[in-house]
C-alpha positions as CSV (number, residue, x, y, z in Angstrom):
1,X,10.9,19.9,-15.4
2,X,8.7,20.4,-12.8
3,X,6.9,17.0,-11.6
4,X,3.0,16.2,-11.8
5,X,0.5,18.3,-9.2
6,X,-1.5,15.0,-9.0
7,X,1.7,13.3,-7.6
8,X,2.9,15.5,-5.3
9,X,-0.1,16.1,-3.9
10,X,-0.7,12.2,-3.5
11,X,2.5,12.0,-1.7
12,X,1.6,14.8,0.3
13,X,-1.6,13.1,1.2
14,X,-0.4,9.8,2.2
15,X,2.3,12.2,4.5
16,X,-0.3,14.3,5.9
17,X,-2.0,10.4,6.9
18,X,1.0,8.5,8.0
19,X,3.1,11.3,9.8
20,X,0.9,14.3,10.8
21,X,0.1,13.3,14.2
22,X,3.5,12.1,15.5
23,X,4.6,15.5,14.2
24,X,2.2,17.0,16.2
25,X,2.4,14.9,18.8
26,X,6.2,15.7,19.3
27,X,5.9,19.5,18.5
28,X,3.0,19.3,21.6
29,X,5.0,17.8,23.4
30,X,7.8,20.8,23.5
31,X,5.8,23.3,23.2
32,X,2.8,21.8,26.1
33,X,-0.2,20.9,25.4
34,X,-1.8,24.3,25.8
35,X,-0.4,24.8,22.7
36,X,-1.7,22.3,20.6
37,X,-3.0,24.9,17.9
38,X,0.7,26.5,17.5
39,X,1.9,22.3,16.9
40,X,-1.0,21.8,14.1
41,X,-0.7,25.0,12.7
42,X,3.4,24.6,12.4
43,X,2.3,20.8,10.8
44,X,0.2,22.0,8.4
45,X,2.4,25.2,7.4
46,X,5.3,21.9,6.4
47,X,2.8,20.2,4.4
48,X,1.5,24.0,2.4
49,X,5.4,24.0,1.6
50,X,5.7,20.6,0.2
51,X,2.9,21.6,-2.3
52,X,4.2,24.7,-3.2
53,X,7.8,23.3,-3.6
54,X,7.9,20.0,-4.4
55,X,6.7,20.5,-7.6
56,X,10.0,22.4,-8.8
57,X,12.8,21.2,-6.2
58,X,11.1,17.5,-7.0
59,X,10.4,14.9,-4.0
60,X,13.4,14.8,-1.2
61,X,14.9,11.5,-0.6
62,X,13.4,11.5,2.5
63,X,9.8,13.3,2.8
64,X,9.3,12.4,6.0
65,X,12.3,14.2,7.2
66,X,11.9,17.3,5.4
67,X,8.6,17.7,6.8
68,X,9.8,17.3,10.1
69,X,12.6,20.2,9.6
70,X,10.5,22.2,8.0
71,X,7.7,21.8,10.9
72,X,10.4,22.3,13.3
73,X,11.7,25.8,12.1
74,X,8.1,26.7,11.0
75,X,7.5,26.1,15.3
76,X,10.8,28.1,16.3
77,X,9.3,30.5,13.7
78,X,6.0,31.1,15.6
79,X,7.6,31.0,19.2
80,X,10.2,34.1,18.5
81,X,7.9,36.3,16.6
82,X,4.5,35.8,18.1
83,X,5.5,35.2,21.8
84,X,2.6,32.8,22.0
85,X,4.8,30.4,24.3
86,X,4.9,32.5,27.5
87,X,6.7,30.1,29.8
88,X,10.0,28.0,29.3
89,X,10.0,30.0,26.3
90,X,14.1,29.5,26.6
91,X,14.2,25.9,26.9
92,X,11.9,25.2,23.8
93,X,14.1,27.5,22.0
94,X,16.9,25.3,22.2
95,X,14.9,22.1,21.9
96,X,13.9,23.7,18.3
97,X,17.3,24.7,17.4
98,X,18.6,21.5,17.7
99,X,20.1,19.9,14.9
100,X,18.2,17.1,13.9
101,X,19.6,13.6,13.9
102,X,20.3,12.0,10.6
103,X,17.2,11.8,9.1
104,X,15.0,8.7,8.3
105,X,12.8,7.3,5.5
106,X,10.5,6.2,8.8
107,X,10.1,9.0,11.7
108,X,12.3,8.3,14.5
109,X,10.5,5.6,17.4
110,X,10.5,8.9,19.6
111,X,7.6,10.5,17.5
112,X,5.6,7.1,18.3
113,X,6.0,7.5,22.1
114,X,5.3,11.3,21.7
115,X,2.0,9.9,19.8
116,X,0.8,7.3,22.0
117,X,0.8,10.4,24.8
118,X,-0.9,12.3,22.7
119,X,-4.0,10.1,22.0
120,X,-3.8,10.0,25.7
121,X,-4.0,13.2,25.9
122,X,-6.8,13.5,23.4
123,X,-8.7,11.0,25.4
124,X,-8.3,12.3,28.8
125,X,-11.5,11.0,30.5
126,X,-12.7,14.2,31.8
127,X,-13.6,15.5,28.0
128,X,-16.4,14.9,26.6
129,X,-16.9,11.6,24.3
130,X,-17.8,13.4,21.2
131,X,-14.7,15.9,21.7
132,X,-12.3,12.8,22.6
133,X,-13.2,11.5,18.7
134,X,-13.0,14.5,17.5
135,X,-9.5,15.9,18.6
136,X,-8.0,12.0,18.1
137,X,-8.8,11.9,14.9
138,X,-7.4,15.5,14.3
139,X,-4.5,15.7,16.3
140,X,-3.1,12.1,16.3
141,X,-4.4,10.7,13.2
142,X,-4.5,14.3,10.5
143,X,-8.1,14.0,9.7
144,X,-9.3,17.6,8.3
145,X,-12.6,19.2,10.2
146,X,-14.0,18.7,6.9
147,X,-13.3,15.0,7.0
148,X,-14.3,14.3,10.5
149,X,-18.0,16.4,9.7
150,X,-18.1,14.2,6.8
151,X,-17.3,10.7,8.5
152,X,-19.8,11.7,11.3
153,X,-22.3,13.6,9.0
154,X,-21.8,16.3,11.4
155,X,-21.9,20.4,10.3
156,X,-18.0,21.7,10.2
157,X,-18.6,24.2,12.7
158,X,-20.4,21.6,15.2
159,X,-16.8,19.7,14.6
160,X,-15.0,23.1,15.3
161,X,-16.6,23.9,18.0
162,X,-15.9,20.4,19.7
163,X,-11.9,20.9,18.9
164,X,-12.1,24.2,20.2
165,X,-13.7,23.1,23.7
166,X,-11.4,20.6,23.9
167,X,-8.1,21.9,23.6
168,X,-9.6,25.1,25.9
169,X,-10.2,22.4,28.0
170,X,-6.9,21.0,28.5
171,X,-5.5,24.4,28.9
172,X,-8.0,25.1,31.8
173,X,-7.1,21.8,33.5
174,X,-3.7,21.9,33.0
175,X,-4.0,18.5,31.4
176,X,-0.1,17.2,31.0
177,X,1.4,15.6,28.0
178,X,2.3,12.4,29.3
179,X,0.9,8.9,29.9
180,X,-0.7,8.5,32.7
181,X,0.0,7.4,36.0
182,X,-0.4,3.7,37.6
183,X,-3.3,4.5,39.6
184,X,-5.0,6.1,36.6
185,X,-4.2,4.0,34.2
186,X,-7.2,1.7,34.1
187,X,-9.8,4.5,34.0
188,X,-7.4,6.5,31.2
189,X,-7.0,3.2,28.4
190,X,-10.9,2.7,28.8
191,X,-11.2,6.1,27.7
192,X,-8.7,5.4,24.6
193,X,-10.2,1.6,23.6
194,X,-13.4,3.3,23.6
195,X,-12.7,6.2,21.5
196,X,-10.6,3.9,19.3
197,X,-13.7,1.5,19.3
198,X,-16.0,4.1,18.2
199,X,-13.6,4.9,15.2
200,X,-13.9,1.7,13.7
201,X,-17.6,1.2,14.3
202,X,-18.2,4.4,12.8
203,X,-16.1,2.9,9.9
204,X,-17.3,-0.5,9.5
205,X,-21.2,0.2,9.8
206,X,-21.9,3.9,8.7
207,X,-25.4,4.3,9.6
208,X,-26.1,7.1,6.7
209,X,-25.1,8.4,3.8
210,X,-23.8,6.9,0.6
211,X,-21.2,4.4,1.7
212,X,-21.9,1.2,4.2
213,X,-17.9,1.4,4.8
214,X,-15.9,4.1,5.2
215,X,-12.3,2.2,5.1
216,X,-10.4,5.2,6.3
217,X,-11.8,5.1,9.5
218,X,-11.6,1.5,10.2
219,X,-7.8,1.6,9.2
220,X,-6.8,4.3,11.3
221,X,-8.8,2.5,14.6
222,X,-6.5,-0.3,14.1
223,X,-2.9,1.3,13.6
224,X,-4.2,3.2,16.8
225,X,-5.1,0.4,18.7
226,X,-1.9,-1.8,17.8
227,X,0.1,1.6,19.0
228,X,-1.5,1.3,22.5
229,X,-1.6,-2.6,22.7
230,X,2.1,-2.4,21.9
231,X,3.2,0.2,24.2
232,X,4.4,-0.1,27.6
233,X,0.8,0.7,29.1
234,X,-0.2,-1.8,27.4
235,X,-3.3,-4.6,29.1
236,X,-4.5,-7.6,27.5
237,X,-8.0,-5.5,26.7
238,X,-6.0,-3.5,24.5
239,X,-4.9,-6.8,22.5
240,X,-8.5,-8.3,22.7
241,X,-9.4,-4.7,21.2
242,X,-6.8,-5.4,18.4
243,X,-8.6,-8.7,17.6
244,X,-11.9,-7.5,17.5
245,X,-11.1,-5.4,15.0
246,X,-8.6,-7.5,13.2
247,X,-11.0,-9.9,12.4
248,X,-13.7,-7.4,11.7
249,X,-12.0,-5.6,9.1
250,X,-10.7,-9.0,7.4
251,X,-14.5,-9.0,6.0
252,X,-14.4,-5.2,5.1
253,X,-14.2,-6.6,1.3
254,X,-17.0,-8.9,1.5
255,X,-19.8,-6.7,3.1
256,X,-20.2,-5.2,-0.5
257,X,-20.5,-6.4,-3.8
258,X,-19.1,-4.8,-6.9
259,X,-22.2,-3.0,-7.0
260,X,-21.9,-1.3,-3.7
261,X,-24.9,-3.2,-2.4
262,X,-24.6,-4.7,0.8
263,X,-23.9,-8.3,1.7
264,X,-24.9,-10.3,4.7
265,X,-22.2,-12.2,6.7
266,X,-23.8,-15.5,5.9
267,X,-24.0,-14.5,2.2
268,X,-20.3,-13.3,1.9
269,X,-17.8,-14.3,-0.6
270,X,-15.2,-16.0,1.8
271,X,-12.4,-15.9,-0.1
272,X,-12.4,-11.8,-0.1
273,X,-11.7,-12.4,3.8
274,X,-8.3,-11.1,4.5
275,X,-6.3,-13.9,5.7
276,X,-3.5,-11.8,7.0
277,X,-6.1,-9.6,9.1
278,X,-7.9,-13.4,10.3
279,X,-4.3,-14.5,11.5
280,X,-3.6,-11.3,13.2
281,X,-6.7,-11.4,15.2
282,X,-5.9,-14.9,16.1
283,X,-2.7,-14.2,17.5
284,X,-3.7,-11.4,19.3
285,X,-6.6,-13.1,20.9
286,X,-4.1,-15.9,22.3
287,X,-2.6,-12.4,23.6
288,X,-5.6,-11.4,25.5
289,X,-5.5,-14.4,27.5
290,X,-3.3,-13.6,30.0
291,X,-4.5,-12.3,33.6
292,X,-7.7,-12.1,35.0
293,X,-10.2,-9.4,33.8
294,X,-12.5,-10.2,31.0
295,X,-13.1,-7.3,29.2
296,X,-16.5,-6.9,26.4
297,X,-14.0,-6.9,24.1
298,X,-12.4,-10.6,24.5
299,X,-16.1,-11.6,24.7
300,X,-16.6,-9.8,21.4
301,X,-13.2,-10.7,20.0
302,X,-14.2,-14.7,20.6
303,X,-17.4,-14.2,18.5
304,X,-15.9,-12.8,15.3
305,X,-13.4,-15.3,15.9
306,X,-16.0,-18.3,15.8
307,X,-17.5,-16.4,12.1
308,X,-14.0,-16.3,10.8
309,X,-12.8,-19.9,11.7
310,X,-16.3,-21.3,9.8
311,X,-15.7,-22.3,6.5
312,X,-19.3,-21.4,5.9
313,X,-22.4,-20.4,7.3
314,X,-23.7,-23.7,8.1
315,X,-20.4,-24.8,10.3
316,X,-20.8,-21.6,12.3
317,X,-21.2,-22.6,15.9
318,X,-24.1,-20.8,16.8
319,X,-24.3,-22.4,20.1
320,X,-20.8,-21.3,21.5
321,X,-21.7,-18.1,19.9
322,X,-25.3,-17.6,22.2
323,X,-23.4,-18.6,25.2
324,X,-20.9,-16.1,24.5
325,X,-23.7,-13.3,23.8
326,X,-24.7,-14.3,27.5
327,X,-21.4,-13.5,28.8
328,X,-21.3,-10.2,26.5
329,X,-24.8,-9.3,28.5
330,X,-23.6,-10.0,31.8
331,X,-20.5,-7.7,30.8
332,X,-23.0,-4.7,29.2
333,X,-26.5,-5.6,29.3
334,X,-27.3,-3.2,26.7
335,X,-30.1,-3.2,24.3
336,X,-27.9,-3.4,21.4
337,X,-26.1,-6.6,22.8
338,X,-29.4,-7.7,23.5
339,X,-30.4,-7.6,20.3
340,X,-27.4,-8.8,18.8
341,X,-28.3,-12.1,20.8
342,X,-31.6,-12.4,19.6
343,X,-30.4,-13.4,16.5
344,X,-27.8,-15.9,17.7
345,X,-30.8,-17.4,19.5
346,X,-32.7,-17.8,16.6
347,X,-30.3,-19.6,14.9
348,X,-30.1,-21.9,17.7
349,X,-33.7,-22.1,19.1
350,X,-36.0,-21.1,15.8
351,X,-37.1,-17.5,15.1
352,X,-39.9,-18.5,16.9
353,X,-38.2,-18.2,20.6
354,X,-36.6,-15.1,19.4
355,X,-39.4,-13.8,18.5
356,X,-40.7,-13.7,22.1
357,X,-37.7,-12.6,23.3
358,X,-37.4,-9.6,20.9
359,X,-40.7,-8.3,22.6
360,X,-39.4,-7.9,25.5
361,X,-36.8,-5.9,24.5
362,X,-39.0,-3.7,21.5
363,X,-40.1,-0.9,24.0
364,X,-36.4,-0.1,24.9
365,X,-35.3,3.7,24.3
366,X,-31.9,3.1,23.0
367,X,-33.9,0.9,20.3
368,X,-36.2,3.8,19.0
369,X,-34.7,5.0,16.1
370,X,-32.3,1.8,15.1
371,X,-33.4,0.3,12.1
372,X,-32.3,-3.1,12.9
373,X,-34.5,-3.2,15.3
374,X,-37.8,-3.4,12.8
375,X,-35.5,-5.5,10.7
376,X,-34.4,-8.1,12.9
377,X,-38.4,-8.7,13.4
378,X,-38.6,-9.0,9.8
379,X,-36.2,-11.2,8.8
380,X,-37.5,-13.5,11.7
381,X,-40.9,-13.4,10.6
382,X,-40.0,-14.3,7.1
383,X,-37.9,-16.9,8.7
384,X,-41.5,-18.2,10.0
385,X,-43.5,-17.8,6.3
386,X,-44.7,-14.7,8.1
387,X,-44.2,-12.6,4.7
388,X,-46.8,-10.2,5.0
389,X,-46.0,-9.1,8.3
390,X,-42.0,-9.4,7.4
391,X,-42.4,-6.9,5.0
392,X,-44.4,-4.9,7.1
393,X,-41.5,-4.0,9.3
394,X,-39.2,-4.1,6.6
395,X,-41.2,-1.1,5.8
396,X,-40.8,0.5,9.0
397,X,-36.8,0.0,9.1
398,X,-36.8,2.0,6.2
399,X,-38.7,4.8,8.2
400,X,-35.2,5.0,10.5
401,X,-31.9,6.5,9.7
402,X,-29.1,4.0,8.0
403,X,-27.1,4.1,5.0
404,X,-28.4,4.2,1.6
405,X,-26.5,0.3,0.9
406,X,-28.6,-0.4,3.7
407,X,-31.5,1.4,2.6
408,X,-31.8,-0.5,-0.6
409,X,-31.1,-3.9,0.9
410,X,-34.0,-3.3,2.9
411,X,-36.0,-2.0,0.0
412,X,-35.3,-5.0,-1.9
413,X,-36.0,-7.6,0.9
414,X,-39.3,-5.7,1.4
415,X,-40.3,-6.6,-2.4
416,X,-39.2,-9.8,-1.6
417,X,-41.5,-10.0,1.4
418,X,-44.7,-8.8,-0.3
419,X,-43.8,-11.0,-3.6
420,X,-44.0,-14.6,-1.2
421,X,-46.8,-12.8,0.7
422,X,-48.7,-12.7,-2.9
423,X,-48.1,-16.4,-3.5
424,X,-48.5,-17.4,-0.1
425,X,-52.4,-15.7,-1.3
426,X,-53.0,-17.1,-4.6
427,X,-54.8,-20.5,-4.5
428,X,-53.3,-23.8,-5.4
């Protein structure tokens, strides 16, 4: 009997998540990164099969395997009738025809070396930031065009188009499929923590549409960043990067309530904090410690570390936390950080001193259209009985692009605002 649709085209989902990329990554690899289209195309030919077999043939004992076979041949396939591959056309022949070794229920630890050079690949510093997201998260990690548009409420074609410059890109440079030398190493993992970065902010604060979290996202930044931090090119940034967003994601759970609404840090249920995540970012943070450099993200990685060792918000060590903020500004003086340690300030100093320091800062450009900008004032002045004015710029965060959790947290604070505003007016 033939088995469910629904399942097999679960199992071919969480296939297409956990072993697209090191498929790709090895079929590039063979074939040269010129012909990274021929790789994914031979990928995602495996994975039509599944669906259109599975269902009668049922589930192999090993999927993982059969896709790779089946990717492999679909690959031979395309090199001897197209005659796409116009130089060692021979020698990937016989790389293709190769029996495969005994196969796995996991993917051979070859296909993870293949796929750490491939996000290297996909990150080359000479592409441009928005392509290096874009082709990571399709070629290493399996994301659709449809999937990356919808995580970066981008149009498809704008997505397309990125991919397509890319990979014409590489071909142009001559861009080779392999990590990268000593003396570029440094400038090459910046490009990768970055991009990797970027995922899981992207994930962890969406700043529009329906969901605050897109979990996907955040997951996928930190499989990629324990892939680098454990390889041989490995730096202790790369394990400060793992922390960071260890112990970020061990609060994924708490930022929204059952609801969907949103949930400040100092309001969060605690014990929805993943413990697991807490002691990985802990470990890896001891990691980080070794050599000299100090990167944003051990700076970063030592904050989230102070929120997850509090046992609540009023053991939180605000103070360690501002000095750290100053070391974070001395790292990348950016307005974002900037504003970031206004608000550990305030918590130190009073919202008043914040306050002052957050007009220095108001007029910035990179500030203009973030909506916690607006916010941050408002929360402060409410902090100072300042209601009317609080809501007031709650009023004009909602005039700036963010999510609609964080639309309606703002909407409701707002209320709030102008509610305490109407007592603060009635007389006594």
């Amino acid at each position: 009997m033939p088995e469910s649709d629904t399942r097999i085209a679960s199992v071919v989902d969480h296939l297409f998540r956990s072993s697209a990329g090191q498929m790709v990554s090895y079929l590039t690899r063979v074939l040269g990164p010129a012909h990274l289209d021929l790789a994914e195309e031979a990928v995602q030919d495996a994975l039509t099969k599944a669906l259109q077999t599975w269902p009668f043939s049922g589930i192999p004992d090993n999927p993982p395997g059969w896709l790779l076979h089946v990717a492999r041949n679909r690959a031979l396939d395309l090199v001897r009738h197209r005659g796409v591959v116009l130089q060692k056309t021979s020698e990937i022949v016989v790389e293709l025809s190769q029996p495969q070794a005994e196969p796995r229920l996991e993917l051979p630890e070859a296909l993870r070396d293949d796929e750490l050079c491939m996000i290297f690949l996909a990150c080359n510093p000479t592409l441009p930031r928005d392509s290096r997201v874009a082709l990571s998260l399709k070629a290493v990690s399996g994301f659709s065009v449809k999937e990356i548009a919808r995580a970066f409420l981008c149009d498809p074609a704008t997505i397309a188009q990125r991919l397509v410059r890319a990979k014409r890109q590489i071909r142009e440079q001559g861009i080779a499929f392999e990590l990268p030398p000593a003396h570029e190493l440094g400038k090459s993992l910046d490009s990768v923590l970055e991009v990797i970065y970027l995922l899981f902010n992207e994930g962890y604060a969406a700043h529009a549409g329906d969901d605050l979290v897109r979990h996907d996202l955040c997951s996928e930044a930190l499989r990629l960043a324990l892939l680098v931090a454990d390889s041989p090119v490995s730096q202790p940034k790369a394990h400060a990067l793992v922390s960071l967003l260890a112990f970020q994601g061990a609060r994924l759970a708490a930022r929204v309530d059952d609801n969907g609404e949103l949930v400040l840090l100092q309001d969060q249920d605690r014990s929805k904090w993943d413990l697991r995540l807490i002691a990985l970012g802990s470990r890896r943070l001891a990691m980080s410690a070794e050599g000299d450099e100090l990167s944003q993200f051990h700076v970063q990685a030592a904050i989230a570390s102070i929120h997850a060792q509090a046992k609540d918000p009023s053991t939180t060590d605000w103070e360690a936390i501002l000095d750290l903020y100053d070391d974070l500004m001395a790292l990348n003086p950016s307005a974002v950080v900037a504003l970031n340690r206004i608000v550990a300030l305030g918590k130190v100093h009073g919202p008043e001193c914040a306050l002052d320091e957050l007009t220095a800062i108001q007029e910035d450009p990179a500030l203009r259209d973030y909506y916690l900008l607006p916010s941050t004032r408002a929360s402060l002045l409410a902090e100072s009985g300042e209601f009317s004015q609080a809501a007031n710029y709650f009023a004009a965060a909602l005039r700036r692009p963010c999510s609609e959790p964080e639309r309606r947290f703002l909407t409701r604070r707002m209320q709030e605002c102008r509610d305490q505003s109407l007592r603060q007016q009635k007389p006594s």
